[in-house]
PDB file of N, H, CA, C and O in Angstrom:
ATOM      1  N   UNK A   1       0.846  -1.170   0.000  1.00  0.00           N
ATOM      2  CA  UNK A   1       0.000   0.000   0.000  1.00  0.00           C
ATOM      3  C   UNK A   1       0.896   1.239   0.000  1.00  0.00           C
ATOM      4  O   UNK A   1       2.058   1.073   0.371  1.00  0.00           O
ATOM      5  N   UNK A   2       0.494   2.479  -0.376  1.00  0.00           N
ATOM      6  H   UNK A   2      -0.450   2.614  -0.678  1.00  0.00           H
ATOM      7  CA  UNK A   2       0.637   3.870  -0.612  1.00  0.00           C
ATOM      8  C   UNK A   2       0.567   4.177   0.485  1.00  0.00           C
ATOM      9  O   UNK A   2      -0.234   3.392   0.992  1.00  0.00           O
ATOM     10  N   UNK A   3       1.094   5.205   1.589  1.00  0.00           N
ATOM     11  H   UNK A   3       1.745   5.843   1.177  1.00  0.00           H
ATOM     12  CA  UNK A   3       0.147   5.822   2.782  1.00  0.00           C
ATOM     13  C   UNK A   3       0.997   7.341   2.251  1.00  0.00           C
ATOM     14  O   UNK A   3       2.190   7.514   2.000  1.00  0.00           O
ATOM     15  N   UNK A   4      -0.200   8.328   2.212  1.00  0.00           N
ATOM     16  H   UNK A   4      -1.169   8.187   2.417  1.00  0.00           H
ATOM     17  CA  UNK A   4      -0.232   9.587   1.832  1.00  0.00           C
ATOM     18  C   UNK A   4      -0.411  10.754   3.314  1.00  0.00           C
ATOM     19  O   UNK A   4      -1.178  10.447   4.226  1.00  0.00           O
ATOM     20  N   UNK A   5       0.213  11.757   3.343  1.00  0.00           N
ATOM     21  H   UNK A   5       0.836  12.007   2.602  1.00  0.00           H
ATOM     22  CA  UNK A   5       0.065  12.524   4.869  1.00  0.00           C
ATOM     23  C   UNK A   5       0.538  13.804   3.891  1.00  0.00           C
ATOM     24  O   UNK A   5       1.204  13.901   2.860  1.00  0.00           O
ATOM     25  N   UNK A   6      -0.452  15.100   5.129  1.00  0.00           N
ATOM     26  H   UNK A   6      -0.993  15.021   5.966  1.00  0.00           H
ATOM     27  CA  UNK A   6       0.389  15.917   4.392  1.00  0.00           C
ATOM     28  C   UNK A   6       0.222  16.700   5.816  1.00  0.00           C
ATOM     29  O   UNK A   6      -0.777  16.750   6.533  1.00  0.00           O
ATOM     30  N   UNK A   7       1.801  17.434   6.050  1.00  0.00           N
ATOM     31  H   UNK A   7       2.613  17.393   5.468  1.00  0.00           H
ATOM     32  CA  UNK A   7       1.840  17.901   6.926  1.00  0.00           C
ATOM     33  C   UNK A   7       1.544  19.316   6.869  1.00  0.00           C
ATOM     34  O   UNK A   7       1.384  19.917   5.806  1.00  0.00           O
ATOM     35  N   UNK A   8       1.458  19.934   8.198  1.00  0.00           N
ATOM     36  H   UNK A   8       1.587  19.447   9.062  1.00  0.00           H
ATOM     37  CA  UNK A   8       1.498  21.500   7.777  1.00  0.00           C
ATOM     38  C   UNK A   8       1.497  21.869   9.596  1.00  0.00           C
ATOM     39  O   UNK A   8       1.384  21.190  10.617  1.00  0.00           O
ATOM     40  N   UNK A   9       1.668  23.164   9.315  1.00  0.00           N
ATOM     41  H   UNK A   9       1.760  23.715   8.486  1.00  0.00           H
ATOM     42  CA  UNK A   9       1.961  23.921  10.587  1.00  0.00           C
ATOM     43  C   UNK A   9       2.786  25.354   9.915  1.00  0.00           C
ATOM     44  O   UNK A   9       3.268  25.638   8.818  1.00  0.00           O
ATOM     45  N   UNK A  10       2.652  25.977  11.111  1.00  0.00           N
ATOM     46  H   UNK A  10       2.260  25.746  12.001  1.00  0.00           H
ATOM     47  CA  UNK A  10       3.940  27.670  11.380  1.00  0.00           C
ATOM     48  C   UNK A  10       5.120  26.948  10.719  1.00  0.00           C
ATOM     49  O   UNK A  10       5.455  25.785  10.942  1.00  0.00           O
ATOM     50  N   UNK A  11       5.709  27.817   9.864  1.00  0.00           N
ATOM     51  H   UNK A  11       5.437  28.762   9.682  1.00  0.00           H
ATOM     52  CA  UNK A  11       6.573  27.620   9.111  1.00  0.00           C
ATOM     53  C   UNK A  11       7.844  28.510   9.909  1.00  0.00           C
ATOM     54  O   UNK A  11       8.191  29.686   9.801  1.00  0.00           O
ATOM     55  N   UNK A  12       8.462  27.141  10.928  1.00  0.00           N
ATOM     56  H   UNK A  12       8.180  26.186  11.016  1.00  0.00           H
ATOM     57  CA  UNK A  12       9.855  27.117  11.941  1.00  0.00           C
ATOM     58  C   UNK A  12      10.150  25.984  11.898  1.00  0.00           C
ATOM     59  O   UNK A  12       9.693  24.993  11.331  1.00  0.00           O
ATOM     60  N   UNK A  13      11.386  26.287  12.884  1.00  0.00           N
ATOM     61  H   UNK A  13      11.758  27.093  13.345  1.00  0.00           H
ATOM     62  CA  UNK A  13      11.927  25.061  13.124  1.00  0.00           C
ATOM     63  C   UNK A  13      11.359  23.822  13.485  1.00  0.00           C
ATOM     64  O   UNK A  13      11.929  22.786  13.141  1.00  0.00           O
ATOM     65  N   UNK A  14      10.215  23.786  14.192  1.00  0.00           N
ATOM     66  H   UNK A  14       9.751  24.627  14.471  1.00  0.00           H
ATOM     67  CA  UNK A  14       9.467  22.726  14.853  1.00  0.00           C
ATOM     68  C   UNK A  14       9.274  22.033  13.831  1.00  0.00           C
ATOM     69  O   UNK A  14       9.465  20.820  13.919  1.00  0.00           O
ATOM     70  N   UNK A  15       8.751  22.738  12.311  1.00  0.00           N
ATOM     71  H   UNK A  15       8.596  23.723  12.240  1.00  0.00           H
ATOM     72  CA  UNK A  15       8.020  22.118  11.334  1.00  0.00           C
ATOM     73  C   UNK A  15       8.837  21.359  10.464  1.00  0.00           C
ATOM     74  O   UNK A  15       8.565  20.286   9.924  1.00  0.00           O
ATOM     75  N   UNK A  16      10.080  22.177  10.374  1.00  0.00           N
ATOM     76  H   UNK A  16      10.301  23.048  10.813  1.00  0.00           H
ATOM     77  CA  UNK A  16      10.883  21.104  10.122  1.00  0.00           C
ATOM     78  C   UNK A  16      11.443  20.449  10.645  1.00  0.00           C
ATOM     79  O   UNK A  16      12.325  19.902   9.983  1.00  0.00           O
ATOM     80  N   UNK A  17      11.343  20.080  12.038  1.00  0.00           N
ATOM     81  H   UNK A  17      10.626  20.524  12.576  1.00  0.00           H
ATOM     82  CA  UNK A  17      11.749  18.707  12.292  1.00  0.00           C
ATOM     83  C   UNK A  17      10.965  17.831  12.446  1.00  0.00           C
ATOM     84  O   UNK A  17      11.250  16.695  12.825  1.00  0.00           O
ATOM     85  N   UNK A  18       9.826  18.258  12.160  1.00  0.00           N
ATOM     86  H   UNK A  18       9.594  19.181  11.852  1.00  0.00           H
ATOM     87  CA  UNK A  18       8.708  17.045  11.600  1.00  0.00           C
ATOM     88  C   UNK A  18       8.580  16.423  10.739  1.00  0.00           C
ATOM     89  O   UNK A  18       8.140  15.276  10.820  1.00  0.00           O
ATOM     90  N   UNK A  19       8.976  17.073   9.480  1.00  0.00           N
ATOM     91  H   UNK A  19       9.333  18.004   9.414  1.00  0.00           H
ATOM     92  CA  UNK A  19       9.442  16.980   8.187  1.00  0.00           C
ATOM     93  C   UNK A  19      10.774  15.715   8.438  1.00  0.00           C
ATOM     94  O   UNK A  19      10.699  14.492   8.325  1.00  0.00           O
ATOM     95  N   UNK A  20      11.872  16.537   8.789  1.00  0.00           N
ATOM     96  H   UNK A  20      11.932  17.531   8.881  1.00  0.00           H
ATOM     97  CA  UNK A  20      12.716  15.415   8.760  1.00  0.00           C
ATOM     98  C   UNK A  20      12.214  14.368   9.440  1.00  0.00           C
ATOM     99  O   UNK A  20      12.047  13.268   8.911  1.00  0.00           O
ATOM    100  N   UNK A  21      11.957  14.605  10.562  1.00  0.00           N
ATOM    101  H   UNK A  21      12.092  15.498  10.992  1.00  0.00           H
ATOM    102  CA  UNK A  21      11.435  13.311  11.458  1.00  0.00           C
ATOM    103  C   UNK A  21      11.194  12.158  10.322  1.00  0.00           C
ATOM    104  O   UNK A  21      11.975  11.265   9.992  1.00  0.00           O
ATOM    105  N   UNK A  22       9.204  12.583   9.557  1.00  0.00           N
ATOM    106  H   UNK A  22       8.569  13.308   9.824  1.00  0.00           H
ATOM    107  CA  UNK A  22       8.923  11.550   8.899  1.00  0.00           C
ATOM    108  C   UNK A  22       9.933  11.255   7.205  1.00  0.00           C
ATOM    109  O   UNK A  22       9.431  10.491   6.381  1.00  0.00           O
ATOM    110  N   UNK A  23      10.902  11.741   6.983  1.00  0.00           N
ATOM    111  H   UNK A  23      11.310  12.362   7.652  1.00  0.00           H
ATOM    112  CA  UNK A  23      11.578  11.683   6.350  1.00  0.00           C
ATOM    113  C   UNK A  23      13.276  10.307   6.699  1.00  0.00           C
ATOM    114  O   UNK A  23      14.109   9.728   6.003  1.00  0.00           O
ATOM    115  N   UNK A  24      13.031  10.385   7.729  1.00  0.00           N
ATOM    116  H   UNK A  24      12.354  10.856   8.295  1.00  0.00           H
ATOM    117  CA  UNK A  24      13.881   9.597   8.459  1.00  0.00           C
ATOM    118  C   UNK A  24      13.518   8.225   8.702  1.00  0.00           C
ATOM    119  O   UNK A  24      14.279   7.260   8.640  1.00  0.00           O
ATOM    120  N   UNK A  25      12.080   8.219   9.033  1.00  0.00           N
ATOM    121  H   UNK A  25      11.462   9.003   9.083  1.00  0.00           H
ATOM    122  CA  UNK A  25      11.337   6.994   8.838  1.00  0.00           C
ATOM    123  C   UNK A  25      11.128   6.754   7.571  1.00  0.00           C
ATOM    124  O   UNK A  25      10.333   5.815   7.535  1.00  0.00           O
ATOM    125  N   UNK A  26      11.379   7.055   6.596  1.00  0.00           N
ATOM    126  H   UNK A  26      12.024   7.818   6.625  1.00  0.00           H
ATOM    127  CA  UNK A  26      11.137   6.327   5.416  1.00  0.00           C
ATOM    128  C   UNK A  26      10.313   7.252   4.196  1.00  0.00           C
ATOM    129  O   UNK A  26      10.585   7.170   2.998  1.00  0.00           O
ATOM    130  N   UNK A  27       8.962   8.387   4.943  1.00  0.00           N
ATOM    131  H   UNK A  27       8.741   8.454   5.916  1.00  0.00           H
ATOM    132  CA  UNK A  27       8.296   8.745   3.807  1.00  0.00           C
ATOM    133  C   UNK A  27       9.408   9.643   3.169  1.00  0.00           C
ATOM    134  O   UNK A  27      10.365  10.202   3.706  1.00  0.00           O
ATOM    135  N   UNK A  28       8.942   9.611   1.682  1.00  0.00           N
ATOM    136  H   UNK A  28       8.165   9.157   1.246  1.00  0.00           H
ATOM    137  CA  UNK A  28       9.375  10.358   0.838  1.00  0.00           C
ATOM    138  C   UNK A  28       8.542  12.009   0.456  1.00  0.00           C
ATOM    139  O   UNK A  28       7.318  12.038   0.583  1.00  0.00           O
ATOM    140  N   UNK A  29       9.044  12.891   0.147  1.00  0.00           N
ATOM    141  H   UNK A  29      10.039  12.867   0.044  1.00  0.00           H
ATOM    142  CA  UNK A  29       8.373  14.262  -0.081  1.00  0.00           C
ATOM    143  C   UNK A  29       7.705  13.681  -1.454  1.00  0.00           C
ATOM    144  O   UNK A  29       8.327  12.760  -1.984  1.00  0.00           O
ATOM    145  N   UNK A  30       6.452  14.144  -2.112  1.00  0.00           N
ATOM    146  H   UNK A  30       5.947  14.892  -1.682  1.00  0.00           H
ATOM    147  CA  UNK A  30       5.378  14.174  -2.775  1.00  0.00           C
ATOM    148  C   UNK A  30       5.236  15.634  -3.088  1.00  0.00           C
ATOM    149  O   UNK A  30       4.405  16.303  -2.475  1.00  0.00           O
ATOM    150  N   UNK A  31       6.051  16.195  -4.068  1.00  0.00           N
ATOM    151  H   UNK A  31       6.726  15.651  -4.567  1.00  0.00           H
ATOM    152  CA  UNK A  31       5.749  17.359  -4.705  1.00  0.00           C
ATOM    153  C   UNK A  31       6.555  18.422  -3.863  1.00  0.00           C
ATOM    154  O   UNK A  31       7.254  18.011  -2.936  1.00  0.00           O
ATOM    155  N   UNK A  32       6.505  19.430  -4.074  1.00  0.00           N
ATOM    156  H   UNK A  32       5.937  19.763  -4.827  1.00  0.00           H
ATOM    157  CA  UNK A  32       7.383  20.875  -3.561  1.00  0.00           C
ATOM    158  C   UNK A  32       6.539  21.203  -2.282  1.00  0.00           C
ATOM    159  O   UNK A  32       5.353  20.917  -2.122  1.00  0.00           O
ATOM    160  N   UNK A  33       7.368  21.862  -1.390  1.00  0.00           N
ATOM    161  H   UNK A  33       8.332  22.094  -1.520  1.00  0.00           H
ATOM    162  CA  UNK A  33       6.199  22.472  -0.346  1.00  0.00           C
ATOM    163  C   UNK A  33       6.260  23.580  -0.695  1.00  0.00           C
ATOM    164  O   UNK A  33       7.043  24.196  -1.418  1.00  0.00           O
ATOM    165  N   UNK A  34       4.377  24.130   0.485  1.00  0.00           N
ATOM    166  H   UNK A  34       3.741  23.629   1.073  1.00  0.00           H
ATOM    167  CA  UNK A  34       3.766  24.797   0.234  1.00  0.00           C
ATOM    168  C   UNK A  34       3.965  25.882   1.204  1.00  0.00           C
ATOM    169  O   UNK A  34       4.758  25.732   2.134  1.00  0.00           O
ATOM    170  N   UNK A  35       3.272  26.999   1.042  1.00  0.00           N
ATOM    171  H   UNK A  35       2.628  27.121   0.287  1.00  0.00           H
ATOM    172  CA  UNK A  35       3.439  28.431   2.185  1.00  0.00           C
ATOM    173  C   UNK A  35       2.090  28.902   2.201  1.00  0.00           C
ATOM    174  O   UNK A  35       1.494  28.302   1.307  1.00  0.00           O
ATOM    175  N   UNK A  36       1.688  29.319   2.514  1.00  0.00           N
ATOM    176  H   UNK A  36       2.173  29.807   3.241  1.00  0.00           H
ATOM    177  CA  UNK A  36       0.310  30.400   2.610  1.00  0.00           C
ATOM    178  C   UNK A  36       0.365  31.072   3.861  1.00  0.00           C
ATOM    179  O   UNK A  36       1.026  30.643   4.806  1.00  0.00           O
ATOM    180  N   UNK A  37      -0.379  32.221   3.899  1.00  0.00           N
ATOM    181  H   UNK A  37      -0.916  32.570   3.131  1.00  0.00           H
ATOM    182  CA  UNK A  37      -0.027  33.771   5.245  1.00  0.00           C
ATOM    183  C   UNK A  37      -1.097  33.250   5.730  1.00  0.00           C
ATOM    184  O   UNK A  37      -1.814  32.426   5.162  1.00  0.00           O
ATOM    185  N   UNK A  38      -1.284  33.835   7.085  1.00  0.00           N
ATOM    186  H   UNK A  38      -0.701  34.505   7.546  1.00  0.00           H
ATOM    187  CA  UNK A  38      -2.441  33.144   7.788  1.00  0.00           C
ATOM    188  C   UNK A  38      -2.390  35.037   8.384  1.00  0.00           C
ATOM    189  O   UNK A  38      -1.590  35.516   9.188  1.00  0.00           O
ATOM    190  N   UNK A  39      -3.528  35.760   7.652  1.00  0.00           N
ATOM    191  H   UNK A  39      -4.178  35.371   6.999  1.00  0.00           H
ATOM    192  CA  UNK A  39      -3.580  37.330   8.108  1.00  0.00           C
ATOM    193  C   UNK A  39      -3.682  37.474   9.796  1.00  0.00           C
ATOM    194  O   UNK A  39      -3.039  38.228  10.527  1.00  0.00           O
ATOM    195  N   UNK A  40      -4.640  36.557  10.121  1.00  0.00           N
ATOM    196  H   UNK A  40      -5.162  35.944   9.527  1.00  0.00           H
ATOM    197  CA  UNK A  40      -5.404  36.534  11.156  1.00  0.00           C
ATOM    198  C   UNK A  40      -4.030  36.396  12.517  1.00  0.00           C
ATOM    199  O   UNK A  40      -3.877  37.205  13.432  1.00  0.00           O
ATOM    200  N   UNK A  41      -3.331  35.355  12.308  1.00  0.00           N
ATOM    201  H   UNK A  41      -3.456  34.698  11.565  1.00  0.00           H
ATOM    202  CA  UNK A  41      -2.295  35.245  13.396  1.00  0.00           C
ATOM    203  C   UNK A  41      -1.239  35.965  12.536  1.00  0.00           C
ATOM    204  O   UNK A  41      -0.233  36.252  13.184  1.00  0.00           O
ATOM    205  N   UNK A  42      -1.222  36.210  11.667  1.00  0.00           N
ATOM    206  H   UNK A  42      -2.039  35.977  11.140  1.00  0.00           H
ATOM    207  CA  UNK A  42       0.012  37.193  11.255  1.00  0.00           C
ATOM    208  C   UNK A  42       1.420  35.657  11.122  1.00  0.00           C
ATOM    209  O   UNK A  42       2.519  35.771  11.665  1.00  0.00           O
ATOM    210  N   UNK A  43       1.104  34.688  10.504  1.00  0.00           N
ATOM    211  H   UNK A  43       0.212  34.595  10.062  1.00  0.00           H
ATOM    212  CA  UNK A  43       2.125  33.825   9.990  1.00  0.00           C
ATOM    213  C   UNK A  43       2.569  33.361   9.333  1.00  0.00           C
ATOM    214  O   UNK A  43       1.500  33.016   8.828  1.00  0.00           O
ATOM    215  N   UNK A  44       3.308  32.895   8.678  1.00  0.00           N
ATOM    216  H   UNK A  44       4.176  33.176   9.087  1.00  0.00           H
ATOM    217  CA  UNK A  44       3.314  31.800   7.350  1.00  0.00           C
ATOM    218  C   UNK A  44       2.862  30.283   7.780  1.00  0.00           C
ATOM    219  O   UNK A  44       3.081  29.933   8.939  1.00  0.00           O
ATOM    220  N   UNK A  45       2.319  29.500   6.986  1.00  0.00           N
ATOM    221  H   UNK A  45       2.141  29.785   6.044  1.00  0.00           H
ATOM    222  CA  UNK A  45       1.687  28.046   7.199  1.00  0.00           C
ATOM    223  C   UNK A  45       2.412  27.642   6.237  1.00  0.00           C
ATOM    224  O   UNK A  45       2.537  28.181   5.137  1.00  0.00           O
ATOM    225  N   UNK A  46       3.034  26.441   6.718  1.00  0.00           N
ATOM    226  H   UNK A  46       2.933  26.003   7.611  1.00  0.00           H
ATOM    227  CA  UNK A  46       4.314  25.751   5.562  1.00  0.00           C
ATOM    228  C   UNK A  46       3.285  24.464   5.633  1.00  0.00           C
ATOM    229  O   UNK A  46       2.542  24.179   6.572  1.00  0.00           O
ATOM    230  N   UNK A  47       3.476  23.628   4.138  1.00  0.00           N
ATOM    231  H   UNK A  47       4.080  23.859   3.376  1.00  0.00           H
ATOM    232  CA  UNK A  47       3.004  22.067   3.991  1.00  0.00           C
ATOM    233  C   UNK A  47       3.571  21.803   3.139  1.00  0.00           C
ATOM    234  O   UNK A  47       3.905  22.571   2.237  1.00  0.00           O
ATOM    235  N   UNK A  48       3.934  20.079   3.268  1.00  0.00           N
ATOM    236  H   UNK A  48       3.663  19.455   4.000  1.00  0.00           H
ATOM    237  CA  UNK A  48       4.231  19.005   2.581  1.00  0.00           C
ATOM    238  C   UNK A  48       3.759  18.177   2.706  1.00  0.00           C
ATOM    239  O   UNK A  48       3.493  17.691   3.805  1.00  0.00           O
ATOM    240  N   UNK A  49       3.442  17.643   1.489  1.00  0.00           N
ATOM    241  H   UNK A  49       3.659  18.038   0.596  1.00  0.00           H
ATOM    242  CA  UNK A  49       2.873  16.265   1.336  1.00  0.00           C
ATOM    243  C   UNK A  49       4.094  15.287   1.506  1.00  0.00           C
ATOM    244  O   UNK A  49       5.276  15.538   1.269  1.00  0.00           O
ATOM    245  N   UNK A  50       3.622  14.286   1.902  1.00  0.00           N
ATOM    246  H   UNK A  50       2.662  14.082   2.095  1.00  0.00           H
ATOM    247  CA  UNK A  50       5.201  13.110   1.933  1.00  0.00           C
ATOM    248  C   UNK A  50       3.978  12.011   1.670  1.00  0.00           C
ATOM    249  O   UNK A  50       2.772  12.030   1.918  1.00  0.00           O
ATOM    250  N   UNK A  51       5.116  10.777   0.878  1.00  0.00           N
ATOM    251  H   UNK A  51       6.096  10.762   0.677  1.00  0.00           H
ATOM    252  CA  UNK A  51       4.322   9.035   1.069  1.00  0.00           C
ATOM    253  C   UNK A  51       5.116   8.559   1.364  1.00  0.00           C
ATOM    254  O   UNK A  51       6.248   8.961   1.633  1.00  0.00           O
ATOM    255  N   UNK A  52       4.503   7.231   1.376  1.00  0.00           N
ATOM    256  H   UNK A  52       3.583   6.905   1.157  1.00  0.00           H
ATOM    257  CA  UNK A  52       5.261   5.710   1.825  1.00  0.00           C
ATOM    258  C   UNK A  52       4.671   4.723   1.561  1.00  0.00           C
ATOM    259  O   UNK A  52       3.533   4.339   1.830  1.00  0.00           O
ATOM    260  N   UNK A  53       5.458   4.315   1.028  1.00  0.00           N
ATOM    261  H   UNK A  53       6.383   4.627   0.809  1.00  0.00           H
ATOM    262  CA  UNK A  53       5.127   2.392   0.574  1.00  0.00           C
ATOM    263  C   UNK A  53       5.320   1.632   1.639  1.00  0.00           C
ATOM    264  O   UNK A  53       6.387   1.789   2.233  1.00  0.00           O
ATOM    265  N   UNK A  54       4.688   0.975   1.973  1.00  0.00           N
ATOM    266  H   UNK A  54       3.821   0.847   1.491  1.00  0.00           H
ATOM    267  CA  UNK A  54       4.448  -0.457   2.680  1.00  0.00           C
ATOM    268  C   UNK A  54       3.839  -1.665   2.207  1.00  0.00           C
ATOM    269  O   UNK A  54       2.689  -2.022   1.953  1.00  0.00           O
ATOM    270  N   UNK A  55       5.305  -2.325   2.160  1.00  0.00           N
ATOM    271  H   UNK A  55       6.240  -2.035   2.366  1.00  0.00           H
ATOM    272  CA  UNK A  55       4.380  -3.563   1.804  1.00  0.00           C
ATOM    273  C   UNK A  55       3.877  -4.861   2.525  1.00  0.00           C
ATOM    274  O   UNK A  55       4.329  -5.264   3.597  1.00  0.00           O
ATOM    275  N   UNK A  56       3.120  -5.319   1.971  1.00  0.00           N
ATOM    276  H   UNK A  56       2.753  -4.992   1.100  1.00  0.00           H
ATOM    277  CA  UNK A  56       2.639  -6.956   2.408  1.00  0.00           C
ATOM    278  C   UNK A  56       1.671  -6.492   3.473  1.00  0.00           C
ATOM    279  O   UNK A  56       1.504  -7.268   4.414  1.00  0.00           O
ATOM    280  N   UNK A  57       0.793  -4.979   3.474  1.00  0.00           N
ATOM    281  H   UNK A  57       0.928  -4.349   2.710  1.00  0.00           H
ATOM    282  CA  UNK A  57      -0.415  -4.774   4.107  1.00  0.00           C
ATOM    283  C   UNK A  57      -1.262  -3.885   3.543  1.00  0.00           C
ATOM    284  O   UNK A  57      -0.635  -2.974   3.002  1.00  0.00           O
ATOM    285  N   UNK A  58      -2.632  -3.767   3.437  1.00  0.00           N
ATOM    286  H   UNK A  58      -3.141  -4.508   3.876  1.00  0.00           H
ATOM    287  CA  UNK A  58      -3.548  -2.888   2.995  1.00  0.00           C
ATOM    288  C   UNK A  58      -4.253  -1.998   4.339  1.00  0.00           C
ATOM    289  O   UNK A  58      -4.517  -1.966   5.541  1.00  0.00           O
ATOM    290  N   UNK A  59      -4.295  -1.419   3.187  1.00  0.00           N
ATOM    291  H   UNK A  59      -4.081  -1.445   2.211  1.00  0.00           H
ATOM    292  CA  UNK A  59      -5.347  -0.008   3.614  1.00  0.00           C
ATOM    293  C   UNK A  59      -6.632  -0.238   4.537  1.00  0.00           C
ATOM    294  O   UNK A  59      -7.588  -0.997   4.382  1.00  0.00           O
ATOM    295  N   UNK A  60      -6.415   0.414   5.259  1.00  0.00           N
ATOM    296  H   UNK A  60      -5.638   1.031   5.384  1.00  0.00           H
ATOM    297  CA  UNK A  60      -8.635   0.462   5.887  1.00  0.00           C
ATOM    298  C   UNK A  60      -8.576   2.111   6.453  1.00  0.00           C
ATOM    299  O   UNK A  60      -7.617   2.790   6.818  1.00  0.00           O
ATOM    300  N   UNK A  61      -9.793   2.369   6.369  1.00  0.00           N
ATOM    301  H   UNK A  61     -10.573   1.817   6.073  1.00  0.00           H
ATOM    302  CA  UNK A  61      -9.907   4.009   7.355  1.00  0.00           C
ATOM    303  C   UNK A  61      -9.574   3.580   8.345  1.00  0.00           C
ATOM    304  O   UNK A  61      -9.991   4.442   9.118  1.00  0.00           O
ATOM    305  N   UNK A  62      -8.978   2.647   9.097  1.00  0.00           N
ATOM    306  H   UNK A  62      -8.639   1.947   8.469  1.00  0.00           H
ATOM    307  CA  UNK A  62      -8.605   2.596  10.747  1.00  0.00           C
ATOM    308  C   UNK A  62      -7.194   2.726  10.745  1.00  0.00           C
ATOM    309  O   UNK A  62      -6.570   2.940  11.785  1.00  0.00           O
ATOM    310  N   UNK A  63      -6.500   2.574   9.311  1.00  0.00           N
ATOM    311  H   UNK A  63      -7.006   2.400   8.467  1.00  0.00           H
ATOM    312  CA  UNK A  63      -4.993   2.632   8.797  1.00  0.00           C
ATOM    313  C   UNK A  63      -4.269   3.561   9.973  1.00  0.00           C
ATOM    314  O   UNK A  63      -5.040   4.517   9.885  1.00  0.00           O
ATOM    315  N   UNK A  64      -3.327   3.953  11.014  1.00  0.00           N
ATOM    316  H   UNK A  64      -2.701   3.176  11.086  1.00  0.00           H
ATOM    317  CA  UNK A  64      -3.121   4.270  11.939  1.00  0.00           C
ATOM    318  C   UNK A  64      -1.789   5.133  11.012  1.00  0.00           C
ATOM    319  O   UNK A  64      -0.647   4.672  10.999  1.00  0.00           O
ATOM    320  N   UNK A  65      -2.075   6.118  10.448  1.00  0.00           N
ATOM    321  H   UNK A  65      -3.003   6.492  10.458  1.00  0.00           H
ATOM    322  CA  UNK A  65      -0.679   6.698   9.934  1.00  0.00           C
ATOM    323  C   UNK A  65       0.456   7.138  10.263  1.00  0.00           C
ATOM    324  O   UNK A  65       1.589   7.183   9.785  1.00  0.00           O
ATOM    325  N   UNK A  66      -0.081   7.456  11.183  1.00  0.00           N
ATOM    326  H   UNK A  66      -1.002   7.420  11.571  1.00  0.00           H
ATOM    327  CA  UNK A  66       1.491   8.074  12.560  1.00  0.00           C
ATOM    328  C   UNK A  66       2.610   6.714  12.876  1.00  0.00           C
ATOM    329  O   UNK A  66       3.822   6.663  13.088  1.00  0.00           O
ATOM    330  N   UNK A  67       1.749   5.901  12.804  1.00  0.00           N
ATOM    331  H   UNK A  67       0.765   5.942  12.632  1.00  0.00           H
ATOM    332  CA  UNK A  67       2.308   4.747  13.172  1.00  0.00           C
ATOM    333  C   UNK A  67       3.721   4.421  12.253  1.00  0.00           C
ATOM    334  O   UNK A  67       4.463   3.509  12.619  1.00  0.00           O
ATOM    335  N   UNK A  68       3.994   5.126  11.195  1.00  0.00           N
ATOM    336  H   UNK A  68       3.391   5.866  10.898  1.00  0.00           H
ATOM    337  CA  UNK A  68       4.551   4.632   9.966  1.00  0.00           C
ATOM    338  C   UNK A  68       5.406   5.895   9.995  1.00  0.00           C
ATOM    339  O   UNK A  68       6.216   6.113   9.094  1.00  0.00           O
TER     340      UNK A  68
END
């Protein structure tokens, strides 16, 4: 199976070490990341999509993604 996540948060340090984090475990980045201003708190919002292959199990909505 595919497992697809896309992260996001305040665009700091925290966020990227979330990034690396699931990058370290294995997912791969899925396209360029993203930015958008958030007027209201006055921030930038950073996202990336990342996947991961796993094999020899399938998918269900109970799929536990963090787990991976």
């Amino acid at each position: 199976m595919i497992l697809y996540r896309y992260l996001t948060g305040p665009d700091d340090a925290a966020f990227c070490h979330r990034v690396t984090a699931a990058l370290t475990r294995g997912w791969l980045r899925y396209g360029p990341p993203t930015l958008a201003y958030d007027a209201e708190r006055k921030r930038v919002i950073a996202g990336q999509a990342i996947t991961k292959e796993v094999a020899g199990e399938s998918y269900t909505a109970e799929t536990d993604l963090a787990k991976y």
